[in-house]
VOVODO-800158 format. One record per residue (C-alpha): x negated, y, z; residue in one letter. Coordinates in steps of 0.1 Angstrom, whole numbers, plus 5000, padded with zeros to 4 digits. Layout:
BEGIN
px	py	pz	type
X	Y	Z	A .
...
! end
This chain:
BEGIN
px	py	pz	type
1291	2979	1109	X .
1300	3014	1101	X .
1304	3028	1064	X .
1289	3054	1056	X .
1301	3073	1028	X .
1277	3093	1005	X .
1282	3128	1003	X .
1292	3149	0971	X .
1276	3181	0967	X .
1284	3203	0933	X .
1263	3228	0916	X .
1282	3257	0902	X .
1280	3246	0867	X .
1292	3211	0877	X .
1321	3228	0896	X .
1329	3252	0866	X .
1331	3218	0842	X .
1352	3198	0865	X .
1381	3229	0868	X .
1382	3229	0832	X .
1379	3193	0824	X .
1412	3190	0854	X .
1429	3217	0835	X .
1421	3212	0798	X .
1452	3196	0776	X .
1429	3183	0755	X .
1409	3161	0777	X .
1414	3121	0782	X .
1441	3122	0812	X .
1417	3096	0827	X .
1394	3122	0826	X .
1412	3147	0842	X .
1422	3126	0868	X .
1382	3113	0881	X .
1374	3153	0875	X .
1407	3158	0904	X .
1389	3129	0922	X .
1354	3145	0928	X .
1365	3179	0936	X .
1388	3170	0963	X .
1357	3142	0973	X .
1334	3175	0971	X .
1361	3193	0992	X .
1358	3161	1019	X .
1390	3155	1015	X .
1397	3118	1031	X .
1393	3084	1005	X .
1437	3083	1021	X .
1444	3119	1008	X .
1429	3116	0974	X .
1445	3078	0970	X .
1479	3093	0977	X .
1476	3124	0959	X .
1462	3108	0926	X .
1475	3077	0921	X .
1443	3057	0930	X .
1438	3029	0952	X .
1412	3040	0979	X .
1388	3011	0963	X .
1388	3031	0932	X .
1384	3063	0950	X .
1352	3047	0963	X .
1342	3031	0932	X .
1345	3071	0917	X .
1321	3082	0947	X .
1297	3058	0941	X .
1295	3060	0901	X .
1292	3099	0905	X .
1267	3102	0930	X .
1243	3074	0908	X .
1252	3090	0874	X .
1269	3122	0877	X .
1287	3137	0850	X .
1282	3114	0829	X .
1303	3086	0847	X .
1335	3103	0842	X .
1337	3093	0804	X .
1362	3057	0805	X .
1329	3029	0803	X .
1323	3002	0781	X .
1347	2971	0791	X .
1334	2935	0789	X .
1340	2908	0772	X .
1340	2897	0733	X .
1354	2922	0707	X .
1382	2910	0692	X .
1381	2889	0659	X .
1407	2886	0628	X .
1399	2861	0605	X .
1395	2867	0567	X .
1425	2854	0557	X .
1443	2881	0582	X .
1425	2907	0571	X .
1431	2903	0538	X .
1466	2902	0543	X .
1465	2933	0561	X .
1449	2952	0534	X .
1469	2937	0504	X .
1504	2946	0526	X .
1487	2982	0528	X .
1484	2984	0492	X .
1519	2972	0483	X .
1545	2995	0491	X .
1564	2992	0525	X .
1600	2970	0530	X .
1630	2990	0524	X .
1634	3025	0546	X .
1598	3033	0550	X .
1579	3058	0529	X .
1547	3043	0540	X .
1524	3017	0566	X .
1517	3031	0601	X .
1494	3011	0620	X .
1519	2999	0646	X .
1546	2990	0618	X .
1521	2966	0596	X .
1508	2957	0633	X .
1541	2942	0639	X .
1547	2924	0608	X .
1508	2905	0604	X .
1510	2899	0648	X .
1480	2919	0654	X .
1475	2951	0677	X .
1473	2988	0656	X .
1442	2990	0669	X .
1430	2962	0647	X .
1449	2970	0618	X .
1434	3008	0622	X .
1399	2996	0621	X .
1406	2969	0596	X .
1417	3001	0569	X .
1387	3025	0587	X .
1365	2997	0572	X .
1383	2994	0538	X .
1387	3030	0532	X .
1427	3031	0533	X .
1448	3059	0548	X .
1483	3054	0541	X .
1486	3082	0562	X .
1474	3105	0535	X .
1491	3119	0502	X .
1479	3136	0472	X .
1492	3156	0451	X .
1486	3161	0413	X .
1502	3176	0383	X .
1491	3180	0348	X .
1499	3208	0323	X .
1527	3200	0294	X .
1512	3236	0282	X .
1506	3227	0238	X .
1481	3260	0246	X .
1466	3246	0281	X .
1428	3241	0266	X .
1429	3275	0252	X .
1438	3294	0279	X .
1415	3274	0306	X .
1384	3284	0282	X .
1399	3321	0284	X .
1403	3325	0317	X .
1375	3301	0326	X .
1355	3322	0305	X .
1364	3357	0323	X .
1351	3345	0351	X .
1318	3325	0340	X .
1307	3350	0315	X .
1325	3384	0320	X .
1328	3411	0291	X .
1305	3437	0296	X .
1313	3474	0306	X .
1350	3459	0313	X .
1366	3447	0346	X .
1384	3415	0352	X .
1413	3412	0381	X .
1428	3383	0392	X .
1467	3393	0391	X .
1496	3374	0409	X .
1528	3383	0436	X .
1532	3365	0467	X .
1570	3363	0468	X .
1592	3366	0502	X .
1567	3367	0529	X .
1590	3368	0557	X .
1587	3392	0588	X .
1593	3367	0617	X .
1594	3373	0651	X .
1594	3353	0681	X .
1625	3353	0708	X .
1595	3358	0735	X .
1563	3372	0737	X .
1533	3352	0730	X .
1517	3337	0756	X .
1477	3347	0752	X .
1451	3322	0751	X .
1435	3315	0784	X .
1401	3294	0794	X .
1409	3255	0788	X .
1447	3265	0772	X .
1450	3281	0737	X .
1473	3306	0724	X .
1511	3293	0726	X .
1547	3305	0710	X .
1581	3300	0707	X .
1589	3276	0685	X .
1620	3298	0672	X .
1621	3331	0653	X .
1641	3356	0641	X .
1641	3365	0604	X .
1640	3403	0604	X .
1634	3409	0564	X .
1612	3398	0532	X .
1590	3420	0511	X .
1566	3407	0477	X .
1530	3417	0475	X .
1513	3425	0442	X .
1473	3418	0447	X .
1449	3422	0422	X .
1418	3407	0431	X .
1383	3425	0414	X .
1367	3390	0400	X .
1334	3405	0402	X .
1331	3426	0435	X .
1359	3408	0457	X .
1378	3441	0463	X .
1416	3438	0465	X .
1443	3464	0455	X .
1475	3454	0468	X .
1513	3471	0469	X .
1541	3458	0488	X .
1572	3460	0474	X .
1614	3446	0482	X .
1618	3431	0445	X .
1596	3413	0423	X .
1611	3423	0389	X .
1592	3437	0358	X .
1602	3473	0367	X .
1576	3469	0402	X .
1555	3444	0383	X .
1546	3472	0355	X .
1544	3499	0384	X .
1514	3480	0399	X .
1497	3472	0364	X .
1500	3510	0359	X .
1483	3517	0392	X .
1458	3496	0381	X .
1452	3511	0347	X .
1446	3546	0366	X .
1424	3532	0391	X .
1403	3515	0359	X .
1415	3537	0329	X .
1373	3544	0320	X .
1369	3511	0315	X .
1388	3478	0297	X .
1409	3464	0319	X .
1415	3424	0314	X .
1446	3406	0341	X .
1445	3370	0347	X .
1484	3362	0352	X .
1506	3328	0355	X .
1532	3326	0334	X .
1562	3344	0357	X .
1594	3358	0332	X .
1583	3394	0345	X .
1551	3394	0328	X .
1563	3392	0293	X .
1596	3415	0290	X .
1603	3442	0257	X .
1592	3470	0283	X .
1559	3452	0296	X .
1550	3443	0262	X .
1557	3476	0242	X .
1534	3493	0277	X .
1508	3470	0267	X .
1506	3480	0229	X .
1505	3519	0238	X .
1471	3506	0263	X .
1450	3491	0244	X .
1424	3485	0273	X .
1446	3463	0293	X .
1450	3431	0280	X .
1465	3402	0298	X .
1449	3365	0299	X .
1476	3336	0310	X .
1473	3311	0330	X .
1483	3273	0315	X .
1521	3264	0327	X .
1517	3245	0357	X .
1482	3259	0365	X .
1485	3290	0383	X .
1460	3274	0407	X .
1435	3285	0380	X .
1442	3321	0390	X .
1420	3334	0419	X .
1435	3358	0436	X .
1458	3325	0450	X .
1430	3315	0471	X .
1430	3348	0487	X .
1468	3349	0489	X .
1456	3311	0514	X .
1434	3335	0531	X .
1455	3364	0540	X .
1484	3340	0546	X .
1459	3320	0574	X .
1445	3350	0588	X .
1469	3376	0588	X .
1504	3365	0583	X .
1514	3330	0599	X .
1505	3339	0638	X .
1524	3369	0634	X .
1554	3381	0650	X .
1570	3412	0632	X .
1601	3430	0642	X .
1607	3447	0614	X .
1599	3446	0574	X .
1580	3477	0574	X .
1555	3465	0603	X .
1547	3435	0583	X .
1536	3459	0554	X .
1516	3480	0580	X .
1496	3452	0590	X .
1493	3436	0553	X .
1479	3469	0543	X .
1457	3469	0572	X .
1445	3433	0563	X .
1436	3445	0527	X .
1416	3476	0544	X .
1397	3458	0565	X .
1388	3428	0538	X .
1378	3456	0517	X .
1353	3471	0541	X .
1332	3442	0533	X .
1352	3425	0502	X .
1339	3390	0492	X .
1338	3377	0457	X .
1346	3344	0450	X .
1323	3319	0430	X .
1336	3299	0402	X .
1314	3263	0391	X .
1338	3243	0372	X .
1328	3243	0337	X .
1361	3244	0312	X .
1356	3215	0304	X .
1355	3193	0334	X .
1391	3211	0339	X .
1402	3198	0309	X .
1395	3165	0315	X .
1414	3166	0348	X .
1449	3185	0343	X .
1452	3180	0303	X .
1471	3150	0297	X .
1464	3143	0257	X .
1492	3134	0231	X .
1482	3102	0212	X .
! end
């Protein structure tokens, strides 16, 4: 009796999916591998040719005809094996979750799966969904740190307060230097993103120079004025806040700051007594967190500076300054909830 093989023909957008889903890193390699199957199957390519070319048996090639013609796409997806799910008793998994919450033998920082798998005699996969259904991720790690600043509640209801419930006719900046951003740049040109493939790099760099950005960040509008400069000392620190005062010297002038030694030297000081108008708000030690312009130092730091390749010091500041341009073009303020209080009651650790 003859056999009669069914014929495969693709629509374009069925073709377009299958060359990506062949190509795509990201995709199951099972995957990839039926995708091969039913193009060269749509090509007519022989049950033989496609066995030797894949790795298949030409049952399975067959079996891949078959499931594609009755389901289409939607059979290349792995499918739902038989039999019972496998069962841990309660005894096991208590085990399993009372090891997770000790901490691990000697030379290991924490659980993986496939180490705790090893010691109970179960498979990671149980052990994975056994802390999936418990809530643990060993995996994970938080950090937290509270202020030993004797002035920490006063200064989180002062700057808090700036940026709750602003003075009037003054403006509030968010003040802070992003230290030693380094101008890297990669031994060999990136290689551009592609359909199905992303962007890729060199994993090495060379280290071409560092330069410090002051950033002031307008509380209420979102606008940024930045400087880039090759030290970070007081002498460049009081250069910005005088740029500053000119750009705002019609109105009161109020700088959130962290606690750095450069903020507080003779010559700042004796500046600020001679300009009334400015007045500086600190930061608790140990929270400059509290100071906003940090999340837009994450910002810029995401979007403008990591990717980049720079071969020199002074094109790194080109493209900083081009960043703070175009943010500026539409500038975005940044909304602060947290009541003083509830800080408080999080990073203040009280004396008894």
């Amino acid at each position: 009796m003859a056999n009669h093989a069914r014929s495969i023909v693709l629509s374009e957008d069925d073709s377009r999916e299958l060359e990506r889903l062949q190509r795509s890193p990201s995709i199951p390699a099972g995957v990839m591998r039926r995708a091969r199957v039913i193009l060269l199957l749509a090509q007519e390519v022989s049950g033989v040719d496609i066995a030797r070319q894949t790795g298949y048996t030409v049952v399975q090639v067959s079996r891949l005809r078959r499931r594609f013609v009755e389901t289409g796409m939607a059979g290349l997806p792995d499918q739902p094996r038989s039999g019972r799910p496998p069962t841990v008793t309660a005894r096991k998994t208590a085990r399993i979750v009372a090891l997770t919450l000790k901490p691990p033998p000697p030379g290991l920082t924490h659980w993986s799966s496939r180490d705790l798998a090893d010691t109970v005699g179960v498979s990671h996969t149980t052990v994975h969904r056994i802390w999936r259904a418990h809530a643990l991720q060993p995996h994970r790690l938080e950090t937290f740190k509270f202020s030993t600043d004797p002035d920490a509640e006063t200064k989180i209801y002062d700057v808090v307060g700036l940026y709750l419930r602003p003075p009037l006719n003054a403006v509030v900046l968010s003040l802070d230097e992003k230290t030693q951003i380094q101008a890297l740049s990669r031994t060999q040109p990136l290689l551009p993103m592609r359909p199905g493939l992303p962007a890729r790099r060199t994993h090495d760099y060379r280290r071409n120079g560092l330069t410090s950005l002051y950033a002031a960040f307008n509380v209420a509008s979102g606008e940024v004025t930045g400087a880039c400069h090759e030290r970070h000392t007081a002498v460049e620190f009081l250069e910005f806040v005088q740029t500053l005062q000119r750009r705002y010297r019609r109105q009161d002038l109020h700088l959130i700051l962290d606690n750095s030694s450069t903020h507080s030297t003779p010559a700042v000081l004796a500046w600020l007594e001679a300009h009334p108008r400015v007045q500086f708000h600190f930061t608790p030690t140990g929270a400059s967190w509290l100071n906003l312009v940090e999340v837009w130092f994450s910002i810029l730091t995401r979007k403008a500076v990591r990717r980049g390749s720079f071969d020199t010091v002074r094109a790194l500041v080109t493209h900083i300054r081009h960043y703070i341009e175009r943010w500026n073009e539409h500038p975005t303020p940044f909304v602060w909830t947290k009541e003083p209080a509830d800080l408080i009651k999080k990073v203040v650790r009280r004396r008894h």
